[in-house]
DSSP file (Angstrom, degrees, kcal/mol; ACC not computed):
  #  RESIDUE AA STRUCTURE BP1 BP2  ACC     N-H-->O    O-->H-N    N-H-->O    O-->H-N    TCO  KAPPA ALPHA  PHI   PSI    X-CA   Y-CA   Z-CA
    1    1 A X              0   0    0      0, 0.0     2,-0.2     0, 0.0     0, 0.0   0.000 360.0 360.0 360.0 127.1   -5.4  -35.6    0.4
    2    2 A X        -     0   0    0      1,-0.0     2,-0.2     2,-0.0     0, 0.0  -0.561 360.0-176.3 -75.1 155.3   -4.0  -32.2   -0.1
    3    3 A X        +     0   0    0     -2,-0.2     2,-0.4     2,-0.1    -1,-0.0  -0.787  22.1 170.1-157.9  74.9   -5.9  -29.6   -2.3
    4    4 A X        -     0   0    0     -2,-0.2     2,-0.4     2,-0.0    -2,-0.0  -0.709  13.7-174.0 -81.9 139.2   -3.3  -26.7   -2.2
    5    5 A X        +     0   0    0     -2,-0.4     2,-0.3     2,-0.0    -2,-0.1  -0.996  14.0 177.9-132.5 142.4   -3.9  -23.8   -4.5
    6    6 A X        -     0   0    0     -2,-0.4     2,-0.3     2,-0.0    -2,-0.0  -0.993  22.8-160.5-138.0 151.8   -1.1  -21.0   -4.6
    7    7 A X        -     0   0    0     -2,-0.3     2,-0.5     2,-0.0    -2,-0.0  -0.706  15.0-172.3-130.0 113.6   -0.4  -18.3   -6.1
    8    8 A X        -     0   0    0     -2,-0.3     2,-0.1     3,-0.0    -2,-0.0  -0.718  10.2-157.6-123.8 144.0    3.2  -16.8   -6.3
    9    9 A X        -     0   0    0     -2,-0.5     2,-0.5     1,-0.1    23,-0.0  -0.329  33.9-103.8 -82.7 168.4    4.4  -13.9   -7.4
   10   10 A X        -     0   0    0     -2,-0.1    -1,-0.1     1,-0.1    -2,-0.0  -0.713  37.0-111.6-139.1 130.1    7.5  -13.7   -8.3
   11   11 A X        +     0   0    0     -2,-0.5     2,-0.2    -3,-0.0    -1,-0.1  -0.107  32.7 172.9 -71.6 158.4   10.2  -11.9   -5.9
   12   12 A X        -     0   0    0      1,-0.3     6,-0.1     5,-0.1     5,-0.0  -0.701  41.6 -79.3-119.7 168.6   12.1   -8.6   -6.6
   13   13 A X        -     0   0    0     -2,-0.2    -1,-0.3     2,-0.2     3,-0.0   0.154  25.7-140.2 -35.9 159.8   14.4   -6.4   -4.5
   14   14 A X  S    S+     0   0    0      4,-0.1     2,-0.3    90,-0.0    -1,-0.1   0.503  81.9  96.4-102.8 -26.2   12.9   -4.1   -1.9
   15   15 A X  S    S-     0   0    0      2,-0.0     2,-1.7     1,-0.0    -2,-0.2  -0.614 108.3 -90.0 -84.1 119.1   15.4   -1.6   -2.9
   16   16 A X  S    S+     0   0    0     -2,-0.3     4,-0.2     3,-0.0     2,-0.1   0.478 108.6  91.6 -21.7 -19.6   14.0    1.1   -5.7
   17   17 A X  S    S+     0   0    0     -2,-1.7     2,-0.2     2,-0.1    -4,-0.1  -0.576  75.6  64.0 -95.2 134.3   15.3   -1.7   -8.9
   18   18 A X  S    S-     0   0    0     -2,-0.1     2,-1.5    -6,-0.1    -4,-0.1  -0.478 110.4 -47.2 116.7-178.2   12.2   -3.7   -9.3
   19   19 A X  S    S+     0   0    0     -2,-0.2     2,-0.2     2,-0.0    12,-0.2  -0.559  74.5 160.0 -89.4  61.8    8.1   -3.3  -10.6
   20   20 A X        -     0   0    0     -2,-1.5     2,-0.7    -4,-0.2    10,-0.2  -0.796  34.4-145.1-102.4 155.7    7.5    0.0   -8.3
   21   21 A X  E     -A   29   0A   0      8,-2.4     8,-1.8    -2,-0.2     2,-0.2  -0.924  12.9-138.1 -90.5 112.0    4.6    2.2   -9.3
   22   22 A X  E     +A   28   0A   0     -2,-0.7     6,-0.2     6,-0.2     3,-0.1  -0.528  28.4 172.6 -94.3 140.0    5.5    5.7   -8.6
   23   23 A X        -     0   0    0      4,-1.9     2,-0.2     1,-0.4     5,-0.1  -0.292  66.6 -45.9-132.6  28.4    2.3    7.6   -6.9
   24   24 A X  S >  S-     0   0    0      3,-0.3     3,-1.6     2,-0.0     2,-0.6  -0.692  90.1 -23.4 130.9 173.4    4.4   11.1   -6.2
   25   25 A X  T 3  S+     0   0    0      1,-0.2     3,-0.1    -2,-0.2     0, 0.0  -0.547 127.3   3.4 -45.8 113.2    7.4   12.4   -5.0
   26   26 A X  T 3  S+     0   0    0     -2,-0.6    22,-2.0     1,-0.2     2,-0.4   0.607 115.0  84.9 109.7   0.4    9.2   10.4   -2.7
   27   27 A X  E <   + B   0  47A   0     -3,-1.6    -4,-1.9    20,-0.2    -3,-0.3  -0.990  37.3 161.6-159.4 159.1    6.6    7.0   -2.9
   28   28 A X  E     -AB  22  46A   0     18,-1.0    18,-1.2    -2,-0.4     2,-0.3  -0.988  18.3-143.2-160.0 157.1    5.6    3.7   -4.6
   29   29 A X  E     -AB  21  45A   0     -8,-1.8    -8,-2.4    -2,-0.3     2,-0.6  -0.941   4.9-158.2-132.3 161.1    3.8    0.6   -4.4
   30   30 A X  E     - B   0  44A   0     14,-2.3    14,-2.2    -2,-0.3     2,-0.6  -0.938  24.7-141.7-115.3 116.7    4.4   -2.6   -5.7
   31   31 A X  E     + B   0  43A   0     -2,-0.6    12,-0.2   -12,-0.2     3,-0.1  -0.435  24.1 173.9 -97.0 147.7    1.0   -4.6   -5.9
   32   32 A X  E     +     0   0A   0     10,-1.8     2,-0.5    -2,-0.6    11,-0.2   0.728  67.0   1.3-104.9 -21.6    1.5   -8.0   -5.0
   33   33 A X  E     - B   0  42A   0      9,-2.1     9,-2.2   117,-0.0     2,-0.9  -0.951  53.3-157.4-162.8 143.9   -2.2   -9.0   -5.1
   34   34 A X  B     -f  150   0B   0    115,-0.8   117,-2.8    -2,-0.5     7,-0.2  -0.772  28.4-130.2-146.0 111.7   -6.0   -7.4   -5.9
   35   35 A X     >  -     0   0    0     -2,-0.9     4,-0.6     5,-0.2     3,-0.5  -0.301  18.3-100.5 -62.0 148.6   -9.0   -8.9   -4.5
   36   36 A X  T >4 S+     0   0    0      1,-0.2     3,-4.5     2,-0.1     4,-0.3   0.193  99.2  23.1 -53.0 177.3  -12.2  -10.0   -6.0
   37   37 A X  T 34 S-     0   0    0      1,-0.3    -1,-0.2     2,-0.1    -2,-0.1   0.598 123.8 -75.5  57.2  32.7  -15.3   -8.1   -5.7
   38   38 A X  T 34 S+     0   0    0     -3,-0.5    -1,-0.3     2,-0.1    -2,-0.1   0.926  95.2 133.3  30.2  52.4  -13.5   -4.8   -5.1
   39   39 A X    <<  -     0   0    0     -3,-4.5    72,-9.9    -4,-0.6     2,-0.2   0.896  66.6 -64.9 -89.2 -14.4  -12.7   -5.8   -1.4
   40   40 A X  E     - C   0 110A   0     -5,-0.4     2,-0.3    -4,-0.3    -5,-0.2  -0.965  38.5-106.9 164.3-167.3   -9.0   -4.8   -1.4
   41   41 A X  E     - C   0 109A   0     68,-0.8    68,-3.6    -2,-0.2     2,-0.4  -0.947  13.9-136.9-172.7 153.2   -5.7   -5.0   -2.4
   42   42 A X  E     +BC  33 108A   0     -9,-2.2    -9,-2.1    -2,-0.3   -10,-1.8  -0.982  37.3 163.2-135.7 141.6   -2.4   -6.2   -1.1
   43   43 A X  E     -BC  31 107A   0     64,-1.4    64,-1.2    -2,-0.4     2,-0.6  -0.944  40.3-131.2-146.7 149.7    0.9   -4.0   -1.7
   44   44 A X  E     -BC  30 106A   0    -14,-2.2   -14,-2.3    -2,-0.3     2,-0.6  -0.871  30.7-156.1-102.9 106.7    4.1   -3.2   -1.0
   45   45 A X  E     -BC  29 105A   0     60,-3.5    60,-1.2    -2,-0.6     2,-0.6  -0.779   8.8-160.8-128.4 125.1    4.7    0.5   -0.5
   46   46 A X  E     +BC  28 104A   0    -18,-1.2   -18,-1.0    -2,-0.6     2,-0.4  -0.684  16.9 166.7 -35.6  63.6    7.7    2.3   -0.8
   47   47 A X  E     -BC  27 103A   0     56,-1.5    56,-2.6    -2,-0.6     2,-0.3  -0.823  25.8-141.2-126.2 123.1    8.2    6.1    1.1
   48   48 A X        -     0   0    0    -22,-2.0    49,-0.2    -2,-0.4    54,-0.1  -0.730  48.4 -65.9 -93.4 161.6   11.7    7.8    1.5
   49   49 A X  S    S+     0   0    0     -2,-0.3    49,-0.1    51,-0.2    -1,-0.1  -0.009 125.5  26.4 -55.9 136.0   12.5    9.6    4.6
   50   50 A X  S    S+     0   0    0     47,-1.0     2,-0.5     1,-0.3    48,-0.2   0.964  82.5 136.6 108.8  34.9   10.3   12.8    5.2
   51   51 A X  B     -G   97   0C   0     46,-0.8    46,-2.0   -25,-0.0    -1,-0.3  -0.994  41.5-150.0-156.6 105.1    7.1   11.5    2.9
   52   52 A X        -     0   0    0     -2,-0.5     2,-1.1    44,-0.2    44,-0.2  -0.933  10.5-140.8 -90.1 124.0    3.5   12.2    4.8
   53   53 A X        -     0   0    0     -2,-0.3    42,-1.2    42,-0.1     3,-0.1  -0.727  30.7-128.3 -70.5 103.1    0.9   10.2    4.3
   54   54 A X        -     0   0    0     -2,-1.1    62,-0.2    40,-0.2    39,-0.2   0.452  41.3 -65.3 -45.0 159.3   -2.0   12.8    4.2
   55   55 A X  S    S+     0   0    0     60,-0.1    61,-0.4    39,-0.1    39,-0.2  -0.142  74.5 152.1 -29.0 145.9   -5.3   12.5    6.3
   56   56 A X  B     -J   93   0D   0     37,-1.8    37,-0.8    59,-0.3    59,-0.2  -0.653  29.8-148.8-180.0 117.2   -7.0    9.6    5.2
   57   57 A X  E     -K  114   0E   0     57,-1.4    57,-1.2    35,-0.2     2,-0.5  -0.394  16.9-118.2-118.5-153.2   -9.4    6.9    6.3
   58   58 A X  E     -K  113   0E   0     33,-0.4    32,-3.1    55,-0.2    33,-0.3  -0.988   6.1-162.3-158.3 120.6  -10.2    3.7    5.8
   59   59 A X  S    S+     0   0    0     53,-0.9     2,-0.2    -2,-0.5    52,-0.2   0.324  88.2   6.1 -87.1 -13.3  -13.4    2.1    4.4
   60   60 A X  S    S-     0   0    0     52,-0.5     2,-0.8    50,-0.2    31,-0.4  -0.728 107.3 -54.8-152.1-140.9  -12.4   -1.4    5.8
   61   61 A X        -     0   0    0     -2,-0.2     2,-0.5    28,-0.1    49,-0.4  -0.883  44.9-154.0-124.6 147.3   -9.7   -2.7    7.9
   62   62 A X  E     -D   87   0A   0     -2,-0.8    25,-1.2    25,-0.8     2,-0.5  -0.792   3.1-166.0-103.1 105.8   -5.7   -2.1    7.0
   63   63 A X  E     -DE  86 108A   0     45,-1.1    45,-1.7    -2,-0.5     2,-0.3  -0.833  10.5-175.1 -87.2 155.9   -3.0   -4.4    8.1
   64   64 A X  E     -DE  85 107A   0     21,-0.7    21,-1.6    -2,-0.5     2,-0.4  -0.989   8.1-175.6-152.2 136.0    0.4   -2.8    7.7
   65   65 A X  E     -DE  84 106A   0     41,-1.6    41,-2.8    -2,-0.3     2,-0.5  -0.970  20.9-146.9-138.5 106.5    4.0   -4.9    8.5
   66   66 A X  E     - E   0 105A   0     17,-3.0    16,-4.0    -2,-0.4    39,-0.2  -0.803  19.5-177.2-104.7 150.7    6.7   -2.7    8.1
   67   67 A X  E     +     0   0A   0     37,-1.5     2,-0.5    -2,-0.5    38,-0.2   0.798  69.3   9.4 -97.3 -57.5   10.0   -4.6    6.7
   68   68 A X  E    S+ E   0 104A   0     36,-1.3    36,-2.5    13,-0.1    -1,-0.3  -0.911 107.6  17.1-137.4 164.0   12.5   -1.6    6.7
   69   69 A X  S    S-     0   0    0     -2,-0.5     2,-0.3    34,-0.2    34,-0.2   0.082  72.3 -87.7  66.6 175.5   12.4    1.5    7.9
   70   70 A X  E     -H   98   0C   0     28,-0.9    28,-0.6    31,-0.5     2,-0.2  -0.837  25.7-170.7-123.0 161.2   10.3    3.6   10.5
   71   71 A X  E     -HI  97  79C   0      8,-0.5     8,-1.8    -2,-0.3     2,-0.4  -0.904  19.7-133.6-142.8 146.7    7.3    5.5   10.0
   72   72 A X  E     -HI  96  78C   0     24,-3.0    24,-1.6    -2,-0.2     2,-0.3  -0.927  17.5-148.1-129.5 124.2    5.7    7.9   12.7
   73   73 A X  E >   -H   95   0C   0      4,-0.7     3,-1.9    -2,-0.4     4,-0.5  -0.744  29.1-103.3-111.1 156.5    2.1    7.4   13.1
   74   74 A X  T 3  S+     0   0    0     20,-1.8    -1,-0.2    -2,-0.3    21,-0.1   0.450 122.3  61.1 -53.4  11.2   -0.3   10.9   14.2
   75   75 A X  T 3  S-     0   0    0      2,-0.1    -1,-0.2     0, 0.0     3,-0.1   0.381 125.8-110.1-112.4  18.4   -0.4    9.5   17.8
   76   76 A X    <   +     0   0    0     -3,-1.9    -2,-0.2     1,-0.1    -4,-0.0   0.621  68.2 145.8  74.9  12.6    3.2    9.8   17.8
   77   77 A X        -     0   0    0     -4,-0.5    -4,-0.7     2,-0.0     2,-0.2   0.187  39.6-142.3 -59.7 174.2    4.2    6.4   17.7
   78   78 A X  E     -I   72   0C   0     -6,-0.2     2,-0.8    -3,-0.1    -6,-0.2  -0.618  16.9-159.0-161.2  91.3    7.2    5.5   15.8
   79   79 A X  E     -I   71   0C   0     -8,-1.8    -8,-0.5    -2,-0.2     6,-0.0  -0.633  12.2-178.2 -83.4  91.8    7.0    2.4   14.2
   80   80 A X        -     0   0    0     -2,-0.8     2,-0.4     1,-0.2     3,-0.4   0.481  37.0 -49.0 -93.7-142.8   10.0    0.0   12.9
   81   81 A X  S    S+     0   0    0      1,-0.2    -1,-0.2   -16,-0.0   -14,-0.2  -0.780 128.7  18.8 -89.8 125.8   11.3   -3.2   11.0
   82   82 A X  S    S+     0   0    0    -16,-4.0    -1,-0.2    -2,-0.4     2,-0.2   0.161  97.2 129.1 106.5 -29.3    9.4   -6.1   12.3
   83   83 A X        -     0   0    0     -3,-0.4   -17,-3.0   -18,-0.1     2,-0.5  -0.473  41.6-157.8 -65.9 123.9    6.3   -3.7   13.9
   84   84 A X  E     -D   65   0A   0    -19,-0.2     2,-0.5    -2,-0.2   -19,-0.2  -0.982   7.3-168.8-111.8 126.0    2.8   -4.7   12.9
   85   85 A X  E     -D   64   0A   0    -21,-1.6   -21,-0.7    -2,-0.5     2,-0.2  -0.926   5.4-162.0-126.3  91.6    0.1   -2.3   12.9
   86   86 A X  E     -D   63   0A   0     -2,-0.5     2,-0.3   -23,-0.2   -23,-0.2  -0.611   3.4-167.2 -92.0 161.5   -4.0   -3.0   12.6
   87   87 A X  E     -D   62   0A   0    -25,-1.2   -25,-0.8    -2,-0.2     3,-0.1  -0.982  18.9-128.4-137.6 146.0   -6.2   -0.4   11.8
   88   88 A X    >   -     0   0    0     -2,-0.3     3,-1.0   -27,-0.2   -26,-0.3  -0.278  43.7 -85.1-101.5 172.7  -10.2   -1.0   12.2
   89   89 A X  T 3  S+     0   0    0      1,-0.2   -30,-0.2   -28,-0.2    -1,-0.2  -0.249 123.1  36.8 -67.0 170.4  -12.7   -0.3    9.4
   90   90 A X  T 3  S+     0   0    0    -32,-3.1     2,-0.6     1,-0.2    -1,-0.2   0.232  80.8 156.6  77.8 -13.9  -13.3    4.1   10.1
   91   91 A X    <   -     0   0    0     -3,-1.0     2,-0.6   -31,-0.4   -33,-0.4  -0.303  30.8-154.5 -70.2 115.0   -9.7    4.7   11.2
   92   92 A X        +     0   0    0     -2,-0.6     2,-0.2   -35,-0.3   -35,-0.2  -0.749  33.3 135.1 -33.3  84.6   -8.7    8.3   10.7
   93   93 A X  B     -J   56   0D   0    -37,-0.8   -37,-1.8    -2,-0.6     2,-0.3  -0.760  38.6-159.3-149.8 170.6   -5.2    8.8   10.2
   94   94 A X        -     0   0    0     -2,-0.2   -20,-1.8   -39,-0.2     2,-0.2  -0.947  15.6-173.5-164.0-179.5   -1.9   10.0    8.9
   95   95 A X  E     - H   0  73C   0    -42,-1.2     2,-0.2    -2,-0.3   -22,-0.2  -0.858  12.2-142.5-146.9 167.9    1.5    9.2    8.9
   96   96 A X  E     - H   0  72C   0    -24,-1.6   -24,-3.0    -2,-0.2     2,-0.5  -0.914  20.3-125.0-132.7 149.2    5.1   10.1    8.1
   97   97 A X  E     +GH  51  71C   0    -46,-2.0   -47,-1.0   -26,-0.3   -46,-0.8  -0.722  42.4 175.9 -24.5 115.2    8.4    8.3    6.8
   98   98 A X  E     + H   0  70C   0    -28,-0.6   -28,-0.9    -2,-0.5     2,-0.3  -0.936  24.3  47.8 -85.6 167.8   10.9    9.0    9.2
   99   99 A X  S    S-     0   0    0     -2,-0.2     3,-0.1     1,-0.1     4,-0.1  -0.938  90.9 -69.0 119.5-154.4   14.7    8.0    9.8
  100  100 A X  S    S+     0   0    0     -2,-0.3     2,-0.4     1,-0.1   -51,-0.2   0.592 111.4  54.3-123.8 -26.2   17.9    7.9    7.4
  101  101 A X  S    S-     0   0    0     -3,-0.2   -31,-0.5     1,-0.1    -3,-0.1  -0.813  97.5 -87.4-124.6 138.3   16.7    4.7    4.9
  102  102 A X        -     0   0    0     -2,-0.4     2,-0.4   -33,-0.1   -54,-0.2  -0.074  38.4-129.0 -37.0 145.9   13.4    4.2    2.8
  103  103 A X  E     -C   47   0A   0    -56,-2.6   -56,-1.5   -34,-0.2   -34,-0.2  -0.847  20.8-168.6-109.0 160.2   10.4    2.5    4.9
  104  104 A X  E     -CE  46  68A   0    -36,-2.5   -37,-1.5    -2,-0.4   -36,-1.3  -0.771   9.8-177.9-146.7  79.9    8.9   -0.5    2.8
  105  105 A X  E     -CE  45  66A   0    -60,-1.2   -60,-3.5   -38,-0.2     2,-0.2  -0.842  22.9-132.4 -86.3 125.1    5.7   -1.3    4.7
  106  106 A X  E     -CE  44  65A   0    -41,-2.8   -41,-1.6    -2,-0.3     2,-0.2  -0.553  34.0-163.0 -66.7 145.6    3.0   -5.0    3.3
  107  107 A X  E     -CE  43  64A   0    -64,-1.2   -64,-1.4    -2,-0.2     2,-0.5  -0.875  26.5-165.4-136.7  87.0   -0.1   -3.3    3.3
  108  108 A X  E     -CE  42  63A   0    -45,-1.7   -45,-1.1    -2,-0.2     2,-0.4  -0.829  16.5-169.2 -83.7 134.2   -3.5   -5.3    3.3
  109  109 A X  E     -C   41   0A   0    -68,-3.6   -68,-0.8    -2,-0.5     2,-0.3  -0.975   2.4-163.2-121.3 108.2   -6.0   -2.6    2.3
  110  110 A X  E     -C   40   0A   0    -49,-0.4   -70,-0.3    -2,-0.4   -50,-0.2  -0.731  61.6 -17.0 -55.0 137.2   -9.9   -3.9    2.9
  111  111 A X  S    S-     0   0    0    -72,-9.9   -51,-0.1    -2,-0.3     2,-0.1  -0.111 111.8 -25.7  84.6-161.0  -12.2   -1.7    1.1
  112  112 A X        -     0   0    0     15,-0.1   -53,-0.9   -72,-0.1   -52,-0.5  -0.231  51.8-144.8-101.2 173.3  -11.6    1.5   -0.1
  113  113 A X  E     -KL  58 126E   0     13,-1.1    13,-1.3   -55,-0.1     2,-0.4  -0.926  24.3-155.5-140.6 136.5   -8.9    4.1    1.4
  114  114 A X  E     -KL  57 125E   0    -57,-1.2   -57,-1.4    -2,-0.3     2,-0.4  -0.961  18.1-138.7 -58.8  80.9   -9.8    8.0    1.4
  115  115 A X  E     - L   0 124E   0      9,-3.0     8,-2.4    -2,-0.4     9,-1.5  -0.380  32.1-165.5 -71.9 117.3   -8.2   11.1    1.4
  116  116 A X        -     0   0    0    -61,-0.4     2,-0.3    -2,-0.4     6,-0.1  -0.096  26.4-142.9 -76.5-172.6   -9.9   13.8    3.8
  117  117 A X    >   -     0   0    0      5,-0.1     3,-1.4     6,-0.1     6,-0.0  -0.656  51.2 -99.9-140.6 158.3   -9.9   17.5    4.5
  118  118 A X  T 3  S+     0   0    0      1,-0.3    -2,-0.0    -2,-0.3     0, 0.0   0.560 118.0  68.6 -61.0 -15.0  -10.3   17.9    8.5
  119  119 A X  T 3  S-     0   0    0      2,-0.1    -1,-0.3     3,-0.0     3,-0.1   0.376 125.4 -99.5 -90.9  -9.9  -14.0   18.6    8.2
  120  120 A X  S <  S+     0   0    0     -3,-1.4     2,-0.4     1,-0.2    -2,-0.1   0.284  72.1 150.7 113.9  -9.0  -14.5   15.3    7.2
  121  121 A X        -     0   0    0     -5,-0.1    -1,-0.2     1,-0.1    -2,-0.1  -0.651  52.8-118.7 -79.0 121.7  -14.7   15.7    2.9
  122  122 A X        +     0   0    0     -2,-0.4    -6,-0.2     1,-0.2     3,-0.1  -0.196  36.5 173.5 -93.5 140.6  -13.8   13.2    1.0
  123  123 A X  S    S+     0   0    0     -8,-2.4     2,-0.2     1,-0.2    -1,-0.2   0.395  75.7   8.8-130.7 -35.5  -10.8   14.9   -1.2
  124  124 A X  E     -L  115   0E   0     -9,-1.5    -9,-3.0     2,-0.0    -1,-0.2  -0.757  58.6-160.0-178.5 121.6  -10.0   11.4   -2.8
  125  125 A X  E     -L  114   0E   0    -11,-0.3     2,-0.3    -2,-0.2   -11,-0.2  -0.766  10.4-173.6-116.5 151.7  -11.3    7.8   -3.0
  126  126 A X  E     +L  113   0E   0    -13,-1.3   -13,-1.1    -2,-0.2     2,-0.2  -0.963   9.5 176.4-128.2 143.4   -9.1    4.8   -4.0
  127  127 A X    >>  -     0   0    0     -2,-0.3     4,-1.8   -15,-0.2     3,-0.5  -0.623  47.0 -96.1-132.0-162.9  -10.7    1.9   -4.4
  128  128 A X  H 3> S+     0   0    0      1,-0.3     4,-3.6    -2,-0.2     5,-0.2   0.935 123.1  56.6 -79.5 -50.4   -9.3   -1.8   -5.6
  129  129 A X  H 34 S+     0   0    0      1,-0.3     4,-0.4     2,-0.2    -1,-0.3   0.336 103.6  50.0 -68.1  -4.0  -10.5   -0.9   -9.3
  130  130 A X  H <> S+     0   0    0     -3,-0.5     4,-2.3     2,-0.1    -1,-0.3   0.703 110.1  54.1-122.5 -48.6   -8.4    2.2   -9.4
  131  131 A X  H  X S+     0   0    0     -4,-1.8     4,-2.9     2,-0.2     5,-0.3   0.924 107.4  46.4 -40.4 -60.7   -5.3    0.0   -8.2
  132  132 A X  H  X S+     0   0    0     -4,-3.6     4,-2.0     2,-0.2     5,-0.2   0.974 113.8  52.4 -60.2 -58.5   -5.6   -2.7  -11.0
  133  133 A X  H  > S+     0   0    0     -4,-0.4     4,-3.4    -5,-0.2     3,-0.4   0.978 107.1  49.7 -37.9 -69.1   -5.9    0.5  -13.2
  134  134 A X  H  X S+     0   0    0     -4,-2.3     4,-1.4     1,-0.3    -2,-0.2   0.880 113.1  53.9 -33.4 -50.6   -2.5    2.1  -11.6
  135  135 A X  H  X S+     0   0    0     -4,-2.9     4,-0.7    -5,-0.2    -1,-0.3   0.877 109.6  41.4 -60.4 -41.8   -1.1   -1.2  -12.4
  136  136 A X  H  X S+     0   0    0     -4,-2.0     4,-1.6    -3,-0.4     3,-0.4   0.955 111.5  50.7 -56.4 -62.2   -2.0   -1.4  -15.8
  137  137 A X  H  X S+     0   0    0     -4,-3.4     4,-2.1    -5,-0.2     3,-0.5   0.964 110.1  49.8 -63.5 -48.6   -1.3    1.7  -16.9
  138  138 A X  H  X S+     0   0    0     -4,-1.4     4,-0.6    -5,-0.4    -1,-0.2   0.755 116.4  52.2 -56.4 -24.3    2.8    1.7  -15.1
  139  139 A X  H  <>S+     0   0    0     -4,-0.7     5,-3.1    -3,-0.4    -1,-0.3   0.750 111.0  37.4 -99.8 -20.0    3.0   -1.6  -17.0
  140  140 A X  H ><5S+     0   0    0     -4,-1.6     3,-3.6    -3,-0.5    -2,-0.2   0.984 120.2  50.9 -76.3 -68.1    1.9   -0.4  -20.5
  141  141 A X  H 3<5S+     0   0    0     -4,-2.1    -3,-0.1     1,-0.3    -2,-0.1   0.848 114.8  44.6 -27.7 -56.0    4.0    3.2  -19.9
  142  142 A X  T 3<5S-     0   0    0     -4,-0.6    -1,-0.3    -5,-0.4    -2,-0.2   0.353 113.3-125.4 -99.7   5.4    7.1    1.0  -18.9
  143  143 A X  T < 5S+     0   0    0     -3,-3.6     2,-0.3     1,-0.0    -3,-0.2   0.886  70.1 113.5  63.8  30.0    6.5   -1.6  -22.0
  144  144 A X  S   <S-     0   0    0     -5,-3.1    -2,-0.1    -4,-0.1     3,-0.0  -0.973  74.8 -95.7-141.7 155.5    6.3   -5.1  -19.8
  145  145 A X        -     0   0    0     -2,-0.3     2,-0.8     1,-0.1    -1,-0.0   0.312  38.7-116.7 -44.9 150.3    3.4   -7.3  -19.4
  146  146 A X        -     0   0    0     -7,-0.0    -1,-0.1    -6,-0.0     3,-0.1  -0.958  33.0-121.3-104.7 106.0    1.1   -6.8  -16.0
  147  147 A X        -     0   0    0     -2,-0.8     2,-0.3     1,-0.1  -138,-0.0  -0.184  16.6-110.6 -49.0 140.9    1.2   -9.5  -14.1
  148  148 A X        +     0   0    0      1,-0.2    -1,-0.1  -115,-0.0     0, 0.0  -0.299  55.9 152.5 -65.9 126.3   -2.1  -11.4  -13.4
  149  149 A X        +     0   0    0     -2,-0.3  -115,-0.8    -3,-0.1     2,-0.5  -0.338  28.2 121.3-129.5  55.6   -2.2  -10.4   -9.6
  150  150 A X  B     -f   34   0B   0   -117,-0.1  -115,-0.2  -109,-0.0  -117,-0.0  -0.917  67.8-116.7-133.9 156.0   -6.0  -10.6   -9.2
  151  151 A X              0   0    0   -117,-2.8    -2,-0.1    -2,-0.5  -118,-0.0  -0.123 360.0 360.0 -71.1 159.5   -7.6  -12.9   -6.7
  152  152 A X              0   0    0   -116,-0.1    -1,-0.2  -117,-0.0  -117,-0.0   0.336 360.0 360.0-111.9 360.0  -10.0  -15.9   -8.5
């Protein structure tokens, strides 16, 4: 006997036309999914070329799949379509967009994700509950319904 449960969300373009949140100059996410018990959050996010993500670490552990574009990770790595990338719970990081075309990296985010200062101080916590907010609010702003994306 099968006992499937799914839940799908329902696809858009990768290309700026579609449900993107805009979080700054130059970046967006699309959230595709927000986990129970404030463990995480699953996204799409959205950087034209030239876009650093600032210091930042990571309160659980981040898988990251980029679909188009490169991104240049601080060890100087350079990271394309088709490249999959873990990061352990503690990782320390930053990044950039590079290239000529938007990168559009899946992102599973465990936990919380941080912005630092170099001394170590926390600048700026995001957590799962601050995502589901982001979402809310970009869907009220922009007059269409939020879709239920949270896990059961």
């Amino acid at each position: 006997m099968i006992n499937a449960l799914h839940v799908v969300t329902s696809a858009s373009p990768l290309s700026a036309d579609g449900p993107w949140i805009p979080e700054g100059p130059g970046k967006w996410s699309r959230p595709l999914r927000f986990l129970k018990d404030d463990r995480g959050w699953v996204e799409l996010m959205r950087l034209e070329p030239g876009i650093k993500l600032g210091l930042h670490r990571h309160t659980g552990e981040v898988h990251a799949f980029n679909l188009e574009g490169q991104r240049r990770l601080c060890t100087g790595e350079t990271v394309g379509p088709g490249d999959y990338v873990h990061e352990p719970a503690g990782n320390v990081d930053w990044w950039e967009s590079v290239g000529d075309v938007p990168l559009v990296v899946m992102v599973v985010v465990m936990g919380a994700v941080e912005y630092v200062s170099h001394d170590g101080t926390v600048k700026r916590r995001i957590t799962t509950a601050d995502r589901i907010a982001d979402h809310r609010r970009h869907c009220e702003a922009a007059g269409i319904e939020p879709q239920d994306l949270l896990e059961r």
